[in-house]
MOPAC internal coordinates of N, CA, C and O (Angstrom, degrees):
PM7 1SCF
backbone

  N    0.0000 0     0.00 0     0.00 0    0    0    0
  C    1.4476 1     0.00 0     0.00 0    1    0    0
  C    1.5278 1   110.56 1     0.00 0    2    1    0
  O    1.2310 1   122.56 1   162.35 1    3    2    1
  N    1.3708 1   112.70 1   -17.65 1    3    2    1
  C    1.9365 1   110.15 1  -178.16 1    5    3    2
  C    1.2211 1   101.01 1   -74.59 1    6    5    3
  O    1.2310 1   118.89 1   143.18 1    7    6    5
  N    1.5349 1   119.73 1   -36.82 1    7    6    5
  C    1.4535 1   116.50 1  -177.43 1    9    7    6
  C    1.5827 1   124.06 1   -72.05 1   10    9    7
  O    1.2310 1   127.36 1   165.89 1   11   10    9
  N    1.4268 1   103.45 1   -14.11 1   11   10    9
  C    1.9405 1    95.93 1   161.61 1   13   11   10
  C    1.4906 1   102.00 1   -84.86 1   14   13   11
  O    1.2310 1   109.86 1   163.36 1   15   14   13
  N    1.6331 1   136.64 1   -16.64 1   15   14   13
  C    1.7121 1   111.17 1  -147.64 1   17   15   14
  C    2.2729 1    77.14 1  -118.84 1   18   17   15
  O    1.2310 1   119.27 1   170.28 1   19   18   17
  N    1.0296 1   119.00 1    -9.72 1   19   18   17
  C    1.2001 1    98.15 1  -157.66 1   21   19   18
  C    2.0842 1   113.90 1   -82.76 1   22   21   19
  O    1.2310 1   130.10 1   172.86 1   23   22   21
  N    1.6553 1    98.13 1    -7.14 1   23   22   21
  C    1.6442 1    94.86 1   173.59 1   25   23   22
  C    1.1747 1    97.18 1  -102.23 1   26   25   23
  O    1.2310 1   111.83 1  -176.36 1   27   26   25
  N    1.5573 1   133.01 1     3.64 1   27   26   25
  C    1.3549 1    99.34 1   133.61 1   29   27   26
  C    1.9289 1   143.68 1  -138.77 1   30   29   27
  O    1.2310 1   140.14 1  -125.97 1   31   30   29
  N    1.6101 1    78.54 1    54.03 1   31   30   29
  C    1.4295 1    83.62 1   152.36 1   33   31   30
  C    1.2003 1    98.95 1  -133.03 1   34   33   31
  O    1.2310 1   105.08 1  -159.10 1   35   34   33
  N    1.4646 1   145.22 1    20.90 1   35   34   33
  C    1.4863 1   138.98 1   108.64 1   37   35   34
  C    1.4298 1   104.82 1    -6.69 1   38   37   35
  O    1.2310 1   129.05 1    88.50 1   39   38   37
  N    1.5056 1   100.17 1   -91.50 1   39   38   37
  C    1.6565 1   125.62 1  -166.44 1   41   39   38
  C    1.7340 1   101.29 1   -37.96 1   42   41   39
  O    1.2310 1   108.42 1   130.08 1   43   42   41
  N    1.3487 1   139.25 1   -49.92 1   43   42   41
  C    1.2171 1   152.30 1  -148.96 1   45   43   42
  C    1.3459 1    79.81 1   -90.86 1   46   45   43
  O    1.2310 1   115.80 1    99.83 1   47   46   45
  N    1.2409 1   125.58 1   -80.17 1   47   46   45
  C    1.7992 1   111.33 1  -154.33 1   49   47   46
  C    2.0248 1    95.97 1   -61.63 1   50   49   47
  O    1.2310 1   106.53 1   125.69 1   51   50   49
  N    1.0221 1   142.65 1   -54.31 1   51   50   49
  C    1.4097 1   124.54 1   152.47 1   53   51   50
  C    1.4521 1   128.59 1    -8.46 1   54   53   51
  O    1.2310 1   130.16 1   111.26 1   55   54   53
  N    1.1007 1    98.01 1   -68.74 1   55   54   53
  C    1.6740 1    99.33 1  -174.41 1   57   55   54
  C    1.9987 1   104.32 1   -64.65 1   58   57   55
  O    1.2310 1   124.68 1   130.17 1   59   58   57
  N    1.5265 1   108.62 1   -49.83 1   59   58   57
  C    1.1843 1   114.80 1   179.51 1   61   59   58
  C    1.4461 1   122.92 1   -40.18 1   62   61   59
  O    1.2310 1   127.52 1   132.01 1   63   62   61
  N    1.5655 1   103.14 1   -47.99 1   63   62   61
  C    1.8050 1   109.90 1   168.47 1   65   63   62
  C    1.0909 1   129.69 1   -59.74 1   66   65   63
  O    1.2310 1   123.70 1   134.96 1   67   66   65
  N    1.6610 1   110.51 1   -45.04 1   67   66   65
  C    1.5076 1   143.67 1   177.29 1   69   67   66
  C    1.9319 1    95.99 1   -46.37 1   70   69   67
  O    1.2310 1   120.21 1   126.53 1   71   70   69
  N    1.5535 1   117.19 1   -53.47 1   71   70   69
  C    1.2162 1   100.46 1  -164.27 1   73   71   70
  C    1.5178 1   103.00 1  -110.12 1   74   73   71
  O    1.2310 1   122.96 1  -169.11 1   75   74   73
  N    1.3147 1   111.93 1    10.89 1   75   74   73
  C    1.6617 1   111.16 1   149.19 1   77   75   74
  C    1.2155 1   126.84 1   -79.63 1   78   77   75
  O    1.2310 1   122.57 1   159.77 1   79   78   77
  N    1.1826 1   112.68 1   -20.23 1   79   78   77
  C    1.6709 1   136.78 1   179.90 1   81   79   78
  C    1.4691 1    94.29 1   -60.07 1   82   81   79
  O    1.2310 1   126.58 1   109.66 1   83   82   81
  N    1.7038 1   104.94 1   -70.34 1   83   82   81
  C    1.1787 1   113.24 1  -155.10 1   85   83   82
  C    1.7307 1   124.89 1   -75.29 1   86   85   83
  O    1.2310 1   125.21 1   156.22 1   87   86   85
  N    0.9388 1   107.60 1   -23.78 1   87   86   85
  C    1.3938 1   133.38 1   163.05 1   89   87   86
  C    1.8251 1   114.69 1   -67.80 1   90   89   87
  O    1.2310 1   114.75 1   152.86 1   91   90   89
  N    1.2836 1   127.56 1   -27.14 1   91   90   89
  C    1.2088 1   148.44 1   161.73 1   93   91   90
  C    1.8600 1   109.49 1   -60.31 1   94   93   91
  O    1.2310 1   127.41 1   113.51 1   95   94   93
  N    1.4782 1   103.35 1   -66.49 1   95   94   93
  C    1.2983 1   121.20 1   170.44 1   97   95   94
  C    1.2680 1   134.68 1   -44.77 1   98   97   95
  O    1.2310 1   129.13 1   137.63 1   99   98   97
  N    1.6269 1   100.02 1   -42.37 1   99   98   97
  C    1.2331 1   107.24 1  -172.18 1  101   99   98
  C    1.7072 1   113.12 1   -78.44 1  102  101   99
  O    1.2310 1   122.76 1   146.03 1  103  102  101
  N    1.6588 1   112.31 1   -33.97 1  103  102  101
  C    1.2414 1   127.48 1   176.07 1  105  103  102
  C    1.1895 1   105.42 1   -64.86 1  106  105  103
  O    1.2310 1   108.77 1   128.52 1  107  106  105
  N    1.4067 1   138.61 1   -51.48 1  107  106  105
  C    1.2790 1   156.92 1  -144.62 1  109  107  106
  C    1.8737 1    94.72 1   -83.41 1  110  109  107
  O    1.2310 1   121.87 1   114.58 1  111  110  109
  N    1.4034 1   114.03 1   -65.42 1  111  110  109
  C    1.5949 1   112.68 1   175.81 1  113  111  110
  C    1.4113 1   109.55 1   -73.33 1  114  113  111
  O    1.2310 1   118.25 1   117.18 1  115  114  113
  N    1.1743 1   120.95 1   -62.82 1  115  114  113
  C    1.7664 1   122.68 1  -167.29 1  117  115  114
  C    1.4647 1   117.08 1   -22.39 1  118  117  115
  O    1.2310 1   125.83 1   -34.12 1  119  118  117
  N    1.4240 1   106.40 1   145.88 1  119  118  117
  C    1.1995 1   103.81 1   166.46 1  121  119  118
  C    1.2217 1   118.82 1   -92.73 1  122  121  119
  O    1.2310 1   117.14 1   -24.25 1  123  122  121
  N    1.6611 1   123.05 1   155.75 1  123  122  121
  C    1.0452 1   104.99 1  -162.66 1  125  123  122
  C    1.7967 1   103.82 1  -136.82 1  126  125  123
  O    1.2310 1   123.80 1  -142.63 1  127  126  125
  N    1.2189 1   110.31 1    37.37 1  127  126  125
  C    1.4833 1   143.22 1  -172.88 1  129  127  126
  C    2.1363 1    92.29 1   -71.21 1  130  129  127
  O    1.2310 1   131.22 1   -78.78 1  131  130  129
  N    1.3264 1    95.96 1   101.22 1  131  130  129
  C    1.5225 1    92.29 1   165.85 1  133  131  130
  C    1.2201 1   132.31 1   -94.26 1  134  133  131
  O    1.2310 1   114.07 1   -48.87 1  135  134  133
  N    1.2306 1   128.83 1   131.13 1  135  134  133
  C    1.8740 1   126.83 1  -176.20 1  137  135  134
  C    1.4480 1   107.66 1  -109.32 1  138  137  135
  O    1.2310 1   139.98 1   -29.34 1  139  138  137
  N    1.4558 1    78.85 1   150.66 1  139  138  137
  C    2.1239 1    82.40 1   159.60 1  141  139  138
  C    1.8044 1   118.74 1   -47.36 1  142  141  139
  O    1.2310 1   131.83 1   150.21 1  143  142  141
  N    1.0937 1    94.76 1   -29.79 1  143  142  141
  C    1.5341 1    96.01 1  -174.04 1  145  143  142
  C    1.5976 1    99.00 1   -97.28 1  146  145  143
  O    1.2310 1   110.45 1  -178.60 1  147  146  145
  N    0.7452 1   135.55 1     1.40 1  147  146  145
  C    1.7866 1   128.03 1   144.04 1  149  147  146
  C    1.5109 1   131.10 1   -76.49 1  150  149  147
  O    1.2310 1   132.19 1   142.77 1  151  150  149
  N    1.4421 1    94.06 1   -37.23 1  151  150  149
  C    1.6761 1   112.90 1   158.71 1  153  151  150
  C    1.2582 1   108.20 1   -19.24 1  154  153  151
  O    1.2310 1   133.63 1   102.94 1  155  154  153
  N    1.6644 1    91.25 1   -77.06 1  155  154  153
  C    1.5060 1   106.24 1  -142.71 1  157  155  154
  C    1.9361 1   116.30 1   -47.79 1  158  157  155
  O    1.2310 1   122.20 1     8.47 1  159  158  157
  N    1.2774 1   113.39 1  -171.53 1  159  158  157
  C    1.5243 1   121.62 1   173.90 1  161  159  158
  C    1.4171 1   102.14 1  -108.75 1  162  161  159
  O    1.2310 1   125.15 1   -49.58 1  163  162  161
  N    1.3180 1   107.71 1   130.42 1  163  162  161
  C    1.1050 1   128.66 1   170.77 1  165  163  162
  C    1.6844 1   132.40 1  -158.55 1  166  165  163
  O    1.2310 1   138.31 1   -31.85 1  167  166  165
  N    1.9115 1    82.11 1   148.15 1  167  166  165
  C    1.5402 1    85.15 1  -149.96 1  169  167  166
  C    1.4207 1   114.96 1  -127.05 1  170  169  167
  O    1.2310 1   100.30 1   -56.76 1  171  170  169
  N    1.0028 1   153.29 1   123.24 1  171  170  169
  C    1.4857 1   140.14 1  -172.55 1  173  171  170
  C    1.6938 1   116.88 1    76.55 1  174  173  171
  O    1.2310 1   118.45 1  -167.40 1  175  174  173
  N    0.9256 1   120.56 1    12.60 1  175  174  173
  C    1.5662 1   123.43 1  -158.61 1  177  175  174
  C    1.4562 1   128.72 1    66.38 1  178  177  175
  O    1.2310 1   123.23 1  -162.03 1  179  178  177
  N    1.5186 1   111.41 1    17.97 1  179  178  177
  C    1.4584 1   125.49 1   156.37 1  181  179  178
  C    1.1666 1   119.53 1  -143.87 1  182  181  179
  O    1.2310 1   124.99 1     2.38 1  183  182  181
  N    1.5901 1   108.02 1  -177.62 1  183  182  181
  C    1.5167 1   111.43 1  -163.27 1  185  183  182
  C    1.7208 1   110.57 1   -78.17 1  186  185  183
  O    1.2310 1   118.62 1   -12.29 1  187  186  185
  N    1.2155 1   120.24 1   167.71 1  187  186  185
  C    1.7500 1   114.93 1  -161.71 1  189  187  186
  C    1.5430 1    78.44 1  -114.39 1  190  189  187
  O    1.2310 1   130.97 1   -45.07 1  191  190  189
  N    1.4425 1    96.44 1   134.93 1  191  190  189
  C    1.5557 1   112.73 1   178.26 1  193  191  190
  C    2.3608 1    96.38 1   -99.13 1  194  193  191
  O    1.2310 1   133.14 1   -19.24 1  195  194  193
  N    0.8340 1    92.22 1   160.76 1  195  194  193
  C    1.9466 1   101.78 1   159.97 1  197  195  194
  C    1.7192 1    93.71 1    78.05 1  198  197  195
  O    1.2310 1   133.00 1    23.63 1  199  198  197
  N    0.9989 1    92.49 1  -156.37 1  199  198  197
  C    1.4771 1   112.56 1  -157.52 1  201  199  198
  C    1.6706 1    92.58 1   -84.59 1  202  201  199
  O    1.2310 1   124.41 1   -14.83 1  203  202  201
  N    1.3663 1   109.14 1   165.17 1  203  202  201
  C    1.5086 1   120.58 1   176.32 1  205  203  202
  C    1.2315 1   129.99 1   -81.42 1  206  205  203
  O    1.2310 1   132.57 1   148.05 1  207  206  205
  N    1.7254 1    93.33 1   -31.95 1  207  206  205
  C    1.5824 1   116.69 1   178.07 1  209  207  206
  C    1.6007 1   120.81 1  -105.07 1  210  209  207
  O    1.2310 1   130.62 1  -125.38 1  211  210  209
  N    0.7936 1    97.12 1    54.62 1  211  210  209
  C    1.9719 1   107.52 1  -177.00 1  213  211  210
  C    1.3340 1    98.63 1   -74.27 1  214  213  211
  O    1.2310 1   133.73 1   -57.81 1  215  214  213
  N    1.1229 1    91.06 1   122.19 1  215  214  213
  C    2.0141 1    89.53 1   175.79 1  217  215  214
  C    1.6256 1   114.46 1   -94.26 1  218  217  215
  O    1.2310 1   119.38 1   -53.82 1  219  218  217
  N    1.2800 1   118.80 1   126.18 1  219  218  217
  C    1.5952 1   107.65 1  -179.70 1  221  219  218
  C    1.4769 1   131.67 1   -94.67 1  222  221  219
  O    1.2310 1   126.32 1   -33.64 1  223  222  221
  N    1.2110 1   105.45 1   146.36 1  223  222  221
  C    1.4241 1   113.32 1   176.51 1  225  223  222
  C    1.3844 1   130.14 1   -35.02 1  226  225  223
  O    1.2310 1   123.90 1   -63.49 1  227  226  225
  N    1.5024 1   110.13 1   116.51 1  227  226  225
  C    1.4088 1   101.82 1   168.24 1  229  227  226
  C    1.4505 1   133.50 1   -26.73 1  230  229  227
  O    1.2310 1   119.44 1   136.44 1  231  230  229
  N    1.2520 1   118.67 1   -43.56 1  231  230  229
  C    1.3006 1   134.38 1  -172.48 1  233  231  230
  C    2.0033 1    93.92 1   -55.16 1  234  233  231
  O    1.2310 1   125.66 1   135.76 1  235  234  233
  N    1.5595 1   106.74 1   -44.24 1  235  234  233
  C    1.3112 1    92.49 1  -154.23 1  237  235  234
  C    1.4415 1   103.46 1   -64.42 1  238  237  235
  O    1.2310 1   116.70 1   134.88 1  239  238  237
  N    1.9071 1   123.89 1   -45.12 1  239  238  237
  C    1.4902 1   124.85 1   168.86 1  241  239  238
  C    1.4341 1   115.33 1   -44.31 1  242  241  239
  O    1.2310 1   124.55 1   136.29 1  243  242  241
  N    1.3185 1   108.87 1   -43.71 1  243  242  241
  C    1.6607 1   112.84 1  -179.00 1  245  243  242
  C    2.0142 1    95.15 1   -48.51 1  246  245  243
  O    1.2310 1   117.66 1    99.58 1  247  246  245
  N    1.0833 1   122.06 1   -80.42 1  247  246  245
  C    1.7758 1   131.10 1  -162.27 1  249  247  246
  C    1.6638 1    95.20 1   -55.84 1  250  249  247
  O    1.2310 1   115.10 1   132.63 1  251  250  249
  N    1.3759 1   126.89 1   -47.37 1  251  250  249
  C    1.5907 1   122.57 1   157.12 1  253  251  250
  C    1.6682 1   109.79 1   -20.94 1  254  253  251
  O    1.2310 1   129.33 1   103.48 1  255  254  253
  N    1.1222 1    99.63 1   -76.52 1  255  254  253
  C    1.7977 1   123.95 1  -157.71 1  257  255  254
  C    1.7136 1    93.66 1   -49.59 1  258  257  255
  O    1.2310 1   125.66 1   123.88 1  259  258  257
  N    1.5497 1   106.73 1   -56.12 1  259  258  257
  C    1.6398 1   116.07 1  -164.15 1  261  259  258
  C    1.6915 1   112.78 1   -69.19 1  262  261  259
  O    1.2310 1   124.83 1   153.26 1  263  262  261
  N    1.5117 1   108.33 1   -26.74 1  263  262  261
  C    1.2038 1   108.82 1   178.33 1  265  263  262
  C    1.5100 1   108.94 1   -88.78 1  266  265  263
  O    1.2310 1   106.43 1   158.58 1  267  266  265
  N    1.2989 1   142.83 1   -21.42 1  267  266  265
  C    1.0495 1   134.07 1   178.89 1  269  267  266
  C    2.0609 1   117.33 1   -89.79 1  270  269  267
  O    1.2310 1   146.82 1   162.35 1  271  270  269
  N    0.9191 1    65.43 1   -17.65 1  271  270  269
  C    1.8312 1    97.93 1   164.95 1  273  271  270
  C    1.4038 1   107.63 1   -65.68 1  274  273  271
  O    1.2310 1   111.64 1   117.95 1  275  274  273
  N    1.2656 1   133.36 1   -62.05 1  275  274  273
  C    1.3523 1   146.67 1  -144.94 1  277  275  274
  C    1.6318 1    85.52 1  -114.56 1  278  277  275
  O    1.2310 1   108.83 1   142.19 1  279  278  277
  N    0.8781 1   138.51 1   -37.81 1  279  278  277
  C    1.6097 1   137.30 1   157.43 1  281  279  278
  C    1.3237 1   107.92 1   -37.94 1  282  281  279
  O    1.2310 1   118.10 1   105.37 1  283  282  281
  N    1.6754 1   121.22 1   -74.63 1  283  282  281
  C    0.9166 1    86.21 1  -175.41 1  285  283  282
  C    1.6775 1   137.03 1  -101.47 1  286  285  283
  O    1.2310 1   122.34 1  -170.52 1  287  286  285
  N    1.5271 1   113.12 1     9.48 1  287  286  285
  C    1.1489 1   106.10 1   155.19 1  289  287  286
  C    1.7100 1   127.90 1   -72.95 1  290  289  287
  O    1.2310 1   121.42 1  -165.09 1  291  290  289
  N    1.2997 1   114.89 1    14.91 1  291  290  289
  C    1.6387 1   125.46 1   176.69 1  293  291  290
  C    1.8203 1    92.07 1   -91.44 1  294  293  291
  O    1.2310 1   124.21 1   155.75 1  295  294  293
  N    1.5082 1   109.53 1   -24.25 1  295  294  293
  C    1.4636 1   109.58 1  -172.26 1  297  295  294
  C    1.6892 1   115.59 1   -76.27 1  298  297  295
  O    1.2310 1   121.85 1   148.13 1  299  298  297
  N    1.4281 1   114.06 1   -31.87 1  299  298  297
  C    1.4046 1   137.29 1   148.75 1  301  299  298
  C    1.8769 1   112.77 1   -27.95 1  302  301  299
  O    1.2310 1   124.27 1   124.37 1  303  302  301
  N    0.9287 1   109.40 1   -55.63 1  303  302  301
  C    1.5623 1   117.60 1   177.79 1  305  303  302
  C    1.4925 1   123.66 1   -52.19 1  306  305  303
  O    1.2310 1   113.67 1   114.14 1  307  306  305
  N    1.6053 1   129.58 1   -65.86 1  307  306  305
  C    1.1307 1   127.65 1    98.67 1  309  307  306
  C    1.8722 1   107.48 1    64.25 1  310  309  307
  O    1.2310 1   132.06 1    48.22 1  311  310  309
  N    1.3771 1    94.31 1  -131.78 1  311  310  309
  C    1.4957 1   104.47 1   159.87 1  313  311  310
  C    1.3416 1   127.05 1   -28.47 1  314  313  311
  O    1.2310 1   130.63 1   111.52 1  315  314  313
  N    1.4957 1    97.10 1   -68.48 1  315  314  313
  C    1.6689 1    86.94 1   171.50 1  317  315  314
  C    1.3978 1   138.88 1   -67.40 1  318  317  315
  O    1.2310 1   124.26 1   161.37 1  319  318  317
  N    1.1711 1   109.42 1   -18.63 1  319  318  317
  C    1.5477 1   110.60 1   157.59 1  321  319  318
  C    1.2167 1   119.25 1   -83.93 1  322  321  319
  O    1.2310 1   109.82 1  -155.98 1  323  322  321
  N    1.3122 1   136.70 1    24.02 1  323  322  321
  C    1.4592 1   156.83 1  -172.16 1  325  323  322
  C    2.0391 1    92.27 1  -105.68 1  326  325  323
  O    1.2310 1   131.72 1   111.75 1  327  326  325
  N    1.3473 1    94.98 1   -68.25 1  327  326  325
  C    1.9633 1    85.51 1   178.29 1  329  327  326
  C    1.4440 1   105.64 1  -113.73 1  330  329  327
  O    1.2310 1   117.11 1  -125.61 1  331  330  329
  N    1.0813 1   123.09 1    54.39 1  331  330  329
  C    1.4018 1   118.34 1  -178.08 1  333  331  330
  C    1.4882 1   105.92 1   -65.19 1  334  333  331
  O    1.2310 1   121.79 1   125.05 1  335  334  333
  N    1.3084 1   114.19 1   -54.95 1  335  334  333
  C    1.4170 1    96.71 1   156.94 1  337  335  334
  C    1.6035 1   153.84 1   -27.31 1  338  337  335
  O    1.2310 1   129.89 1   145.82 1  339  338  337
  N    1.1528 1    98.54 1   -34.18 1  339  338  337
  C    1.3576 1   133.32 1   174.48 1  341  339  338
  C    1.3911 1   111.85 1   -52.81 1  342  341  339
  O    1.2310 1   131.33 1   127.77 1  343  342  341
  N    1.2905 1    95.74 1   -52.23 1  343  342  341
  C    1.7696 1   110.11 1  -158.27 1  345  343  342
  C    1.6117 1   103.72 1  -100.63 1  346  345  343
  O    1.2310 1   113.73 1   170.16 1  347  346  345
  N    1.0836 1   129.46 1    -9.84 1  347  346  345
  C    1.5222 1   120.42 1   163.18 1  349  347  346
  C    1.4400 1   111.63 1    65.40 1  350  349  347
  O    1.2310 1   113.87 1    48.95 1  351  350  349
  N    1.2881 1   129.20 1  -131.05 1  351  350  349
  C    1.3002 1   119.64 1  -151.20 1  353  351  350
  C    1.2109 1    75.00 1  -103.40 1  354  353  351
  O    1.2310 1    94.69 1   102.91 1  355  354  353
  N    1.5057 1   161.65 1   -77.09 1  355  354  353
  C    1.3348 1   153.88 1  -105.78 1  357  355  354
  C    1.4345 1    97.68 1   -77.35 1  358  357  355
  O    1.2310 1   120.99 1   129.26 1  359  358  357
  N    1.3035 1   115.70 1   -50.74 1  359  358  357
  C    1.5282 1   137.97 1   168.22 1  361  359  358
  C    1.8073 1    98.78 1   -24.10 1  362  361  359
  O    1.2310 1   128.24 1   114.44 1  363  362  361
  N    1.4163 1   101.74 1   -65.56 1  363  362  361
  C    1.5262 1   100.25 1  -151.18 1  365  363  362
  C    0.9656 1    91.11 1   -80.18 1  366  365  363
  O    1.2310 1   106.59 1   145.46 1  367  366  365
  N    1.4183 1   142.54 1   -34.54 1  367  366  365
  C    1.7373 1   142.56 1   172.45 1  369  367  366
  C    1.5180 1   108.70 1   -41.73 1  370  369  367
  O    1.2310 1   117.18 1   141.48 1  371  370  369
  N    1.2186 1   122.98 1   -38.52 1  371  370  369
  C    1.4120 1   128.67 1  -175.68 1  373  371  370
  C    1.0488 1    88.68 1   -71.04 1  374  373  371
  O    1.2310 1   113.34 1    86.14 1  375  374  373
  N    1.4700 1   130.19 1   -93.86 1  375  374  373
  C    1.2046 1   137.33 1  -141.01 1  377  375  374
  C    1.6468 1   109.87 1   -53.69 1  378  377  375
  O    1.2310 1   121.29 1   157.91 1  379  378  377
  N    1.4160 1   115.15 1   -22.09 1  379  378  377
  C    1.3764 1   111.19 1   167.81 1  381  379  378
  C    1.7310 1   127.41 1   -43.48 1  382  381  379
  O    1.2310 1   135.02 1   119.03 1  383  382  381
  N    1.9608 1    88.54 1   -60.97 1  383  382  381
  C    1.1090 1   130.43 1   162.66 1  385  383  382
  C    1.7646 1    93.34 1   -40.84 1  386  385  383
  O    1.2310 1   111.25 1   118.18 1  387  386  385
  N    1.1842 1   134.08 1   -61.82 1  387  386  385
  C    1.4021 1    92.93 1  -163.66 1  389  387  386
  C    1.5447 1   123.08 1  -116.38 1  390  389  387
  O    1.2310 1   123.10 1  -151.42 1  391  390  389
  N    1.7309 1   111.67 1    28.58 1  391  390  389
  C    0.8944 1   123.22 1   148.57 1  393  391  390
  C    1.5067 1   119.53 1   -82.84 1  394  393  391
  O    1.2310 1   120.43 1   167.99 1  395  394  393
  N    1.0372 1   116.78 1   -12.01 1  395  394  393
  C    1.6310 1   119.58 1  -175.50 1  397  395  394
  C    1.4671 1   117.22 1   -95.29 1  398  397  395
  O    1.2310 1   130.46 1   150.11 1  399  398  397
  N    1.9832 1    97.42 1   -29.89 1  399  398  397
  C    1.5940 1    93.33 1   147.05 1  401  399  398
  C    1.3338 1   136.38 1   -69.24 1  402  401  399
  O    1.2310 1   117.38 1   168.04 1  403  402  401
  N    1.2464 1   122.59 1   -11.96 1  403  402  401
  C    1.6345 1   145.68 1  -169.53 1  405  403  402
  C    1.3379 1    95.58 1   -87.43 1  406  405  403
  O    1.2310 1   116.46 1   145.17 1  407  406  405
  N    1.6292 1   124.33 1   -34.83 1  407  406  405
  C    1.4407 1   102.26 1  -169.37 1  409  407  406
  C    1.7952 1   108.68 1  -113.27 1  410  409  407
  O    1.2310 1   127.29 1   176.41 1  411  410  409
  N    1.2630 1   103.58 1    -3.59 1  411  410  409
  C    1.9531 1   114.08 1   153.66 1  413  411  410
  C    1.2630 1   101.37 1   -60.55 1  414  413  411
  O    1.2310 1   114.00 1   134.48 1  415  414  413
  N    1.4258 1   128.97 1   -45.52 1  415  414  413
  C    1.4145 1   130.04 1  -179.38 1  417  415  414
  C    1.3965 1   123.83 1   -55.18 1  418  417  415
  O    1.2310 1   127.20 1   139.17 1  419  418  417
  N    1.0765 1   103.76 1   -40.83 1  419  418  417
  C    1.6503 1   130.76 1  -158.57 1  421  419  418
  C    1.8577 1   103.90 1   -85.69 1  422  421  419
  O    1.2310 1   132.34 1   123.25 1  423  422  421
  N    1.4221 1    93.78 1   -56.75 1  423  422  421
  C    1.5861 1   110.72 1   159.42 1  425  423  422
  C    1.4508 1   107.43 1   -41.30 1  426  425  423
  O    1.2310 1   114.59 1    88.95 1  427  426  425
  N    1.4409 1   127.86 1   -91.05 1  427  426  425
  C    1.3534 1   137.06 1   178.31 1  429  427  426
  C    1.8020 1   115.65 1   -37.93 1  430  429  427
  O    1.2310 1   120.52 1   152.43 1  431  430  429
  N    1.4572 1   116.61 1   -27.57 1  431  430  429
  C    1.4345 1    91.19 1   168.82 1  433  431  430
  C    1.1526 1   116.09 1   -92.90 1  434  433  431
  O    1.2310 1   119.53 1   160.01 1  435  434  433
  N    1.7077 1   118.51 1   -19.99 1  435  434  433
  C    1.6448 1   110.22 1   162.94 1  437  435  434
  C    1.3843 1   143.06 1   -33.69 1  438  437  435
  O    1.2310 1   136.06 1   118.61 1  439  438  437
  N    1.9384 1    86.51 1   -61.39 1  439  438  437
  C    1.5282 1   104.13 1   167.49 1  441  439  438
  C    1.6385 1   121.67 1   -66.27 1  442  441  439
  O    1.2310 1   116.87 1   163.46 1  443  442  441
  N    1.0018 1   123.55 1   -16.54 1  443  442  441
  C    1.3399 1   123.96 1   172.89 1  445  443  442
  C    1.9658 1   117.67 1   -89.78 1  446  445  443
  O    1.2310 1   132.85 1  -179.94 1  447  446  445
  N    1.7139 1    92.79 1     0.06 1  447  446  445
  C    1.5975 1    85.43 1   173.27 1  449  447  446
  C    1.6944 1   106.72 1   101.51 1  450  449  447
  O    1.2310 1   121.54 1   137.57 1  451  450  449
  N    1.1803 1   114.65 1   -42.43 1  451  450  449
  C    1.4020 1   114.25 1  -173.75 1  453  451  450
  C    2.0423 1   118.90 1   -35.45 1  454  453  451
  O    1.2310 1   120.25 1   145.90 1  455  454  453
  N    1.1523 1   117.12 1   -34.10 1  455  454  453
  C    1.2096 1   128.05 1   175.70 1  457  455  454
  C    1.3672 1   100.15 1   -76.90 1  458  457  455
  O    1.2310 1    89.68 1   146.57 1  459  458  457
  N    1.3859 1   167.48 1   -33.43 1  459  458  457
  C    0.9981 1   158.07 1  -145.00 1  461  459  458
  C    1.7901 1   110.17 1   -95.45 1  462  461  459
  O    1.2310 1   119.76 1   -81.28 1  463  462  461
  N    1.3680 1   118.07 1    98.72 1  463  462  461
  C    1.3344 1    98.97 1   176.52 1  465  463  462
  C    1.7407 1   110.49 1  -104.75 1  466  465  463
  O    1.2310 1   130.47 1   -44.71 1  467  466  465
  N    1.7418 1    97.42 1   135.29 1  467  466  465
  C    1.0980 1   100.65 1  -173.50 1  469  467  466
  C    1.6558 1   104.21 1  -129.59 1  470  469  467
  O    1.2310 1   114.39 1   -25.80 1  471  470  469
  N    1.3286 1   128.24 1   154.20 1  471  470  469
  C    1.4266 1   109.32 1  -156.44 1  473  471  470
  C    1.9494 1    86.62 1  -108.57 1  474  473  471
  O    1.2310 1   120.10 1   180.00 1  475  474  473

């Protein structure tokens, strides 16, 4: 059983060092000389115009919430099309089942507005 889990927790203790290394390095050499122009806030690759504290619209957490939602039940799919074979009809009965809940969902936040962004 070490010989199925051990290339990859090879790979994991690798990567783990790799970005302890680098994270070590970077603190360890960097300079760490601060300017006014490091200060500042910045956002997108330009300067942030208005206030600092803009509070945002529900709407925007609302389309947040629904897309990460629907993210990751798109991640659900995935797997099952990995042994779909496998699973025969019961398989595809499910997955009906929970695409049809996905789109009652999808339906219901439409009609309630949730998709509509309006500023």
């Amino acid at each position: 059983m070490l010989s199925t889990y051990l290339p990859a927790l090879l790979m994991f203790l690798v990567a783990t060092v790799f970005a302890v290394a680098l994270f070590t390095l970077t603190s360890v050499l960097g300079t760490k000389k601060m300017t006014p122009e490091k200060a500042l806030p910045y956002e997108s690759g330009s300067d942030t115009e208005g206030a600092n504290h803009v509070r945002l619209s529900v709407k925007f957490y609302l389309t947040a919430i629904l897309f990460v939602v629907f993210d990751i039940e798109a991640v659900f799919l995935y797997p099952w099309a990995a042994v779909f074979r496998d699973l025969g009809w019961f398989g595809l009965i499910e997955m009906f089942s929970f695409i049809a809940v996905l789109a009652v969902t999808l339906v219901y936040a439409w009609k309630k507005g949730a998709l509509e962004w309006e500023k």
